[in-house]
C-alpha positions as CSV (number, residue, x, y, z in Angstrom):
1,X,76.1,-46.1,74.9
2,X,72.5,-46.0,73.8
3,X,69.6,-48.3,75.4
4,X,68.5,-51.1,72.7
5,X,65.2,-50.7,72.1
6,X,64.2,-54.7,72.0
7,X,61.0,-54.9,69.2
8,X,61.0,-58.3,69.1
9,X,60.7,-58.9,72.3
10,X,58.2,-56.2,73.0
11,X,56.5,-57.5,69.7
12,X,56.5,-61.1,71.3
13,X,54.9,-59.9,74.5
14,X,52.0,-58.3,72.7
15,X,51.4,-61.2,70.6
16,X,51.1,-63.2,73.9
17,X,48.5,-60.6,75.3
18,X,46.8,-60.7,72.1
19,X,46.0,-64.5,72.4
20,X,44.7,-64.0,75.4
21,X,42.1,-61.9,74.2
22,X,41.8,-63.9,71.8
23,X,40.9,-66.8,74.2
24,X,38.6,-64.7,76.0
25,X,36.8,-63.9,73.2
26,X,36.1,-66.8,71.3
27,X,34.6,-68.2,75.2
28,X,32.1,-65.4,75.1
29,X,31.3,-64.9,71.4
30,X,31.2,-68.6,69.9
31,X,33.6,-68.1,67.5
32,X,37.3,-67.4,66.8
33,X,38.4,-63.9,65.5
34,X,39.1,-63.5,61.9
35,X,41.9,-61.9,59.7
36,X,41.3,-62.3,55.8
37,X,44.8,-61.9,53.4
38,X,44.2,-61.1,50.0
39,X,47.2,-61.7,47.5
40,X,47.1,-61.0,44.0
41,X,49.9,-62.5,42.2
42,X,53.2,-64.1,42.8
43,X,55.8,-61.5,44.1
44,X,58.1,-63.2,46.0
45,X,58.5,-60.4,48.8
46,X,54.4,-60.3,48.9
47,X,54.4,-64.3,49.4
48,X,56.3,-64.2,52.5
49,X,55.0,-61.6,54.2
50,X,51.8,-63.9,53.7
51,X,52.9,-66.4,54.6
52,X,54.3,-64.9,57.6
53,X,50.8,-63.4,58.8
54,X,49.3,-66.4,58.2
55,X,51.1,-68.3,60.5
56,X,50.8,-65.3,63.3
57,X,47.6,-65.2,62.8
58,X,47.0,-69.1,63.3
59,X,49.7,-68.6,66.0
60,X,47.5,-66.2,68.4
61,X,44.2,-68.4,67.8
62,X,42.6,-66.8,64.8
63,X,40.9,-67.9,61.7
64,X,42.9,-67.2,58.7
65,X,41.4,-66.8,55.3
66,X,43.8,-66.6,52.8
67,X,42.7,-65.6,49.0
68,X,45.2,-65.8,46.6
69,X,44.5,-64.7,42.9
70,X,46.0,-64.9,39.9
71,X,48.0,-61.7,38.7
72,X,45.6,-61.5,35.9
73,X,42.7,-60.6,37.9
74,X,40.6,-57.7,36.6
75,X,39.8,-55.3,38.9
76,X,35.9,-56.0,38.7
77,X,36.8,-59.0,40.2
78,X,39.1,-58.4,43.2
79,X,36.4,-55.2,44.1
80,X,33.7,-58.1,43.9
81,X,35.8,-60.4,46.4
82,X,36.6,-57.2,49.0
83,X,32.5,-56.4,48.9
84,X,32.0,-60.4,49.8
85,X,34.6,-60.3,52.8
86,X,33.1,-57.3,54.3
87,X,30.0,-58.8,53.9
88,X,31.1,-62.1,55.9
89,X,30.0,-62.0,59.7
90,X,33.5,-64.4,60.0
91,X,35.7,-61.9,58.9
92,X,37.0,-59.0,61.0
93,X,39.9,-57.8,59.5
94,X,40.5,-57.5,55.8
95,X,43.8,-57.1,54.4
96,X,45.4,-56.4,50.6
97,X,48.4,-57.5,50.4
98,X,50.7,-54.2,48.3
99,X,51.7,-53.6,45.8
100,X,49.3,-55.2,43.9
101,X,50.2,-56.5,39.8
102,X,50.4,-53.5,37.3
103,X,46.9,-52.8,36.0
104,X,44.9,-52.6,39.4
105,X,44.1,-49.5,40.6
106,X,45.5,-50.1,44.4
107,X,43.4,-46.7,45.8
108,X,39.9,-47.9,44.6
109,X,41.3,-51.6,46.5
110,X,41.6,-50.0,49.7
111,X,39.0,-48.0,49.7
112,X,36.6,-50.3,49.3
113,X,37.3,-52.1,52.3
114,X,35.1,-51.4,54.7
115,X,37.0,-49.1,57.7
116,X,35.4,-51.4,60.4
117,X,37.5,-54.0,58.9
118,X,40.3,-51.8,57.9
119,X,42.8,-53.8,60.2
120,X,45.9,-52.0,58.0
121,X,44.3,-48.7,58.7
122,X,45.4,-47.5,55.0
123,X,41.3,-46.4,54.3
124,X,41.2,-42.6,53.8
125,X,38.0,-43.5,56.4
126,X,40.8,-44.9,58.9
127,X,42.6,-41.6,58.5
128,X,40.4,-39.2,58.5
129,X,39.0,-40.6,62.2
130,X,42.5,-40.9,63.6
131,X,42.9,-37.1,62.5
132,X,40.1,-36.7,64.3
133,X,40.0,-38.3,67.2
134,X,37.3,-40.8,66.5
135,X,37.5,-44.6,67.1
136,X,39.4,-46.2,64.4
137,X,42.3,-48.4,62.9
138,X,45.7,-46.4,62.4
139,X,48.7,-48.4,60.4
140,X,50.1,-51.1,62.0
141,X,53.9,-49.7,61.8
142,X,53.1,-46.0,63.2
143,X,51.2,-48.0,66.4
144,X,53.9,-50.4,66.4
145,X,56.6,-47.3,66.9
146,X,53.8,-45.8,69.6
147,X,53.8,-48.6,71.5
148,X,57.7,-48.8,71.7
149,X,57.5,-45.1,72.5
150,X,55.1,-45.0,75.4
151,X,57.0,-48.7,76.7
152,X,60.4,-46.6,76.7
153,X,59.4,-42.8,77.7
154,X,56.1,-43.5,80.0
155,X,54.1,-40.1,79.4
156,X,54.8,-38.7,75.7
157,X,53.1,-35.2,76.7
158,X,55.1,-31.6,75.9
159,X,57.7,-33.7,74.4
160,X,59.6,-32.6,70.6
161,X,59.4,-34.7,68.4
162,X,60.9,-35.1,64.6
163,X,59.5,-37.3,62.1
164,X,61.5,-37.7,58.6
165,X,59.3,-39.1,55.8
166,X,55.6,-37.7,55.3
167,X,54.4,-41.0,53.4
168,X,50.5,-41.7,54.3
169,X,51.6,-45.2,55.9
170,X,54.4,-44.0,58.5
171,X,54.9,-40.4,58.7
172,X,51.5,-38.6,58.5
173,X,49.3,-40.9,61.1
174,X,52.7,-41.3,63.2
175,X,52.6,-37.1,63.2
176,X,48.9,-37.4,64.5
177,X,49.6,-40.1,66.9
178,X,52.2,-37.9,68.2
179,X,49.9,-35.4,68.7
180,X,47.5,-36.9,70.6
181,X,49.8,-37.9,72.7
182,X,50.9,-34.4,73.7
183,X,53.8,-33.8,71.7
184,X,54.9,-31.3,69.8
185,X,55.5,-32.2,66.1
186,X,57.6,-31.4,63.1
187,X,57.1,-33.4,59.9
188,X,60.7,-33.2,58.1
189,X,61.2,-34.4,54.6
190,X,63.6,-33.8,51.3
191,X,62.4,-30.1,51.4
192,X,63.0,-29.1,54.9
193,X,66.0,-26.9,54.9
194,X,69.3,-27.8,57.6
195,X,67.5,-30.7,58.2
196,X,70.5,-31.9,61.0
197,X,69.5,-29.0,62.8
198,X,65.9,-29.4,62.8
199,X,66.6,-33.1,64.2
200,X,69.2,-32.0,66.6
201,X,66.0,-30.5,68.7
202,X,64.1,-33.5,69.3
203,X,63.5,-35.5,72.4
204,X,62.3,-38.4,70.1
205,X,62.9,-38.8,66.5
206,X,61.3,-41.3,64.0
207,X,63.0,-41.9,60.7
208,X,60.9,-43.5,58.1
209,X,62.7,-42.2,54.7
210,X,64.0,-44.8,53.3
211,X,68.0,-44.0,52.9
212,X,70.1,-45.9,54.5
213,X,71.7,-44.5,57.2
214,X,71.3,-41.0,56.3
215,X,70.3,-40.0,60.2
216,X,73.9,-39.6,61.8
217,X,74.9,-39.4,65.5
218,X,75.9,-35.5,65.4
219,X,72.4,-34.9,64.1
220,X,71.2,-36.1,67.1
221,X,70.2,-34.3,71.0
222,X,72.1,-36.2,73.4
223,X,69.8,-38.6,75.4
224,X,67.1,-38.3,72.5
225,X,65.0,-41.8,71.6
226,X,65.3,-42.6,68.3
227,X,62.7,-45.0,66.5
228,X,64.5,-46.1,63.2
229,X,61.7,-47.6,60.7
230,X,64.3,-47.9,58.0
231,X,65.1,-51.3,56.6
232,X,67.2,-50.9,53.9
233,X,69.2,-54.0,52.0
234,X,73.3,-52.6,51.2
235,X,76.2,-54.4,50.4
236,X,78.1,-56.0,53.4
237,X,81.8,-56.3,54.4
238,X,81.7,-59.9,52.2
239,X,81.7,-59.9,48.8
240,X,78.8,-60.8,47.1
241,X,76.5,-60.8,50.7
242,X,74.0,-58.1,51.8
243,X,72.7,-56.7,55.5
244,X,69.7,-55.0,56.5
245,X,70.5,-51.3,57.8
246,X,68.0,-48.6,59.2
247,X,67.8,-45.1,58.0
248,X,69.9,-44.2,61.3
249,X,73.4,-44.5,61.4
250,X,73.4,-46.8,64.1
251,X,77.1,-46.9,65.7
252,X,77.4,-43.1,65.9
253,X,74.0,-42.6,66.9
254,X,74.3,-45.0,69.7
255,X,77.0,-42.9,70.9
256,X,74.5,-40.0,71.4
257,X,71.0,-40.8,72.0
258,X,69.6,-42.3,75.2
259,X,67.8,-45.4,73.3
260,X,67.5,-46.3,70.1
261,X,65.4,-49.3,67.9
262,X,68.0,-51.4,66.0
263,X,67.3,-53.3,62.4
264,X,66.6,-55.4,62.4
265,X,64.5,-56.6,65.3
266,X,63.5,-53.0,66.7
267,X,60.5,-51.7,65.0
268,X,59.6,-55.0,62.2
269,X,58.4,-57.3,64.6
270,X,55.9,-55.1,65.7
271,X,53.9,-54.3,62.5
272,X,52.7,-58.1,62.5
273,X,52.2,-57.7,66.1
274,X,49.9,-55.3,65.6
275,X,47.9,-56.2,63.0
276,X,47.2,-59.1,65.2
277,X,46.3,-56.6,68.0
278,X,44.0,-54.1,65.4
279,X,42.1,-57.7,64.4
280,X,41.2,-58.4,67.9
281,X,40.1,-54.9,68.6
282,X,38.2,-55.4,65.4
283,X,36.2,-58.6,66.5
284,X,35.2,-56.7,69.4
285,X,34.1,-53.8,68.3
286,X,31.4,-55.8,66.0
287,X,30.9,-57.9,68.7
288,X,30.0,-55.2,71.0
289,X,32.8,-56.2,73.8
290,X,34.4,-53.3,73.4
């Protein structure tokens, strides 16, 4: 039977660590760090994870700015409010809150954040560095998944890995993460032909695809350490309820694989956990601390 990766206790571990810095920062630059949250409209999914970052954010010591604008907003406007947080010395970390209301051109959003503040690392300025090696912000879930990784296996290096899903905000900068880390990479996705069998070679596999429970145990190596990003709402056993499932068939894979991340509470917590940590590196970084 597979090790359970724990992501929510990993997650609450970092948050504690994060704190901490956050405690030694504010003693040495006067000030607390700071995370701004921009919301444009009243989707109900959007509004909690808002409201949920707002109360890690206050949780670990940090300013919170939260800007909430009506649906309506033109784009003139919301461009005019990201060029006035990433002029603000108080703000470190700027994030948009997706998908934003039909009409706003979510691109020209992000990239007009400023990539020193890019905190989600979603800026083609945040991507092109991480592809590059340079200092930078990569997206909180892929560094989230690294971490887990890295706690888990140690030392990444010659390792195969298998990542299924290519989407800029998991797959790609998860494939270049992977890479600096020494690993040998395959990017599958709804082209890649005998898929099973292209899995069944990795040491680690990530599954961001979004169908749920499409990885099964028999495409799996034995002993492999599978990172399921998947969260996926299905019908459960009880009529009329639902349950949140990964895109890895967990029981047969658990049969198989050495460890894997369960959902929920594997890979989730952690994207919170570090935005929190991406904000702090933020702060000082402008500060000059780091």
């Amino acid at each position: 039977m597979a090790d359970i990766i724990d992501g929510k206790a990993f997650a609450a571990d970092l948050r504690g660590k994060v704190a901490e810095g956050v405690a030694e920062f504010s003693a040495k630059a006067g000030r607390k760090p700071g995370l701004a949250v921009v919301l444009v409209g009243e989707d109900p999914a959007s509004q909690v994870y808002v409201r949920n970052k707002h109360k890690a954010t206050v949780g670990a010591g940090m300013e919170s700015f939260e800007h909430r604008l009506p649906a309506d907003t033109s784009q003139e406007d919301l461009l005019a409010l990201v060029a006035q947080l990433n002029a603000d010395p108080a703000v470190d970390g700027i994030l948009v809150q997706l998908p934003l209301p039909e009409g706003l051109d979510e691109n020209a959003v992000i990239q007009a954040i400023d990539p020193d503040k890019d905190v989600d690392g979603f800026t083609t300025a945040s991507a092109g560095r991480l592809m590059t090696g340079l200092p930078g912000f990569v997206a909180c879930t892929p560094l989230g998944c690294l971490m887990l990784l890295k706690d888990r296996l140690g030392d990444l290096s010659g390792k195969t890995a298998v990542i299924i899903g290519r989407s800029n905000i998991v797959g790609k900068p998860m494939a270049q993460l992977l890479l600096r880390e020494s690993c040998t990479v395959t990017i599958a996705h709804s082209r890649t032909k005998d898929l099973p069998e292209v899995v069944r070679g990795a040491d680690i596999v990530v599954a961001a695809v979004g169908r749920p429970e499409m990885v099964k145990g028999d495409w799996l190596k034995t002993g492999a350490t599978v990172i399921d990003v998947g969260i996926n709402r299905v019908p459960a056993a009880e009529e009329g309820k639902t349950k949140l499932v990964g895109d890895v068939d967990f029981a047969s894979a658990s049969e198989t694989v050495g460890a894997i991340t369960p959902v929920p509470g594997g890979v989730g917590p952690m994207t919170i956990a570090c935005l929190l940590y991406n904000t702090l590196e933020a702060a000082n970084r402008r500060e000059g601390f780091a």
